[in-house]
C-alpha positions, 0 to 999 in steps of 0.5 A, a space after each residue: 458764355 460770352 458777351 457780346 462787344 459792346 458798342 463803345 468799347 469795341 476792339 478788335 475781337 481777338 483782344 476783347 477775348 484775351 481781356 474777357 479771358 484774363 477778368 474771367 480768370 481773376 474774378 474766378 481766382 478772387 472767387 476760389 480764395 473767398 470760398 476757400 477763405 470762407 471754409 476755412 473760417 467755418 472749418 475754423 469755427 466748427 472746430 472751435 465748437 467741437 474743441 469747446 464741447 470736448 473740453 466741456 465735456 472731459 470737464 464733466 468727466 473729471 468731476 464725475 470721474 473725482 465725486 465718483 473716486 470720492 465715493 470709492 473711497 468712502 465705501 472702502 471706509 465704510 466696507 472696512 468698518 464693517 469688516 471689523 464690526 462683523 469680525 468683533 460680532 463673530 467675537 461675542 458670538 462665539 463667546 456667547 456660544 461657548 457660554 451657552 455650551 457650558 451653561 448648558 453643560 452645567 444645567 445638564 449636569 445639575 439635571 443628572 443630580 437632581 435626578 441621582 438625588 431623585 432617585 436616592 429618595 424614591 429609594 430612602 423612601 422604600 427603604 423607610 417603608 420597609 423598615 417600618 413595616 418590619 419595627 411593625 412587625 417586631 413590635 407586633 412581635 414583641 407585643 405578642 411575647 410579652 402579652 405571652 410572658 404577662 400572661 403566664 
């Protein structure tokens, strides 16, 4: 839209559209560079917040990234501990096994002669009584013959 002459400074038509025409153009120039110059400044400064989050943000991680490395490596510790704890328990283990195993043999084997010598008495004692049983009868016998011989 154009302005009308004004009154005081009237000139020719064809001059006063070339003026308007050239402070139309710088006003609309001076207008671009400040709008560009002010989005390159708030391009400037949402980078700026976007770099400094970002740098906070790799600064979390690393430490995050360090406490959790830490913890690796004191459970690989604590893994190899008990590692070795375990492999010395199956140690004892299997030392309290083979114990067990020949304690159990011997146990058995004091049972088989417990049993033997069980065994041999409940056969001394029938023996015993039989041989008992057979002086009664001799001595019933002799008895007898020397009642006879007394006797006669």
């Amino acid at each position: 839209m154009t302005n009308p002459p004004d009154p005081q400074t009237a000139t020719t038509p064809a001059a006063s559209t070339t003026a308007s025409t050239t402070a139309s153009t710088s006003a609309a120039a001076a207008a671009i560079a400040t709008a560009e110059s002010l989005n390159a400044a708030l391009l400037q400064s949402d980078l700026e917040t976007q770099l400094s989050s970002l740098t906070q943000n790799n600064q979390t991680l690393t430490e995050t990234n360090t406490r959790q490395q830490t913890q690796i490596t004191n459970f690989q510790a604590q893994l190899s501990q008990l590692q070795s704890q375990i492999l010395e328990q199956k140690d004892e283990l299997e030392s309290e096994r083979k114990k067990v195993v020949v304690e159990r043999s011997k146990a058995e084997k004091a049972m088989e002669v417990e049993k033997d010598v069980n065994e041999r008495m409940a056969r001394f004692d029938v023996e015993g009584d039989s041989l008992r049983q057979e002086i009664r009868y001799e001595s019933t016998s002799l008895l007898g013959v020397a009642f006879c011989l007394l006797v006669k």
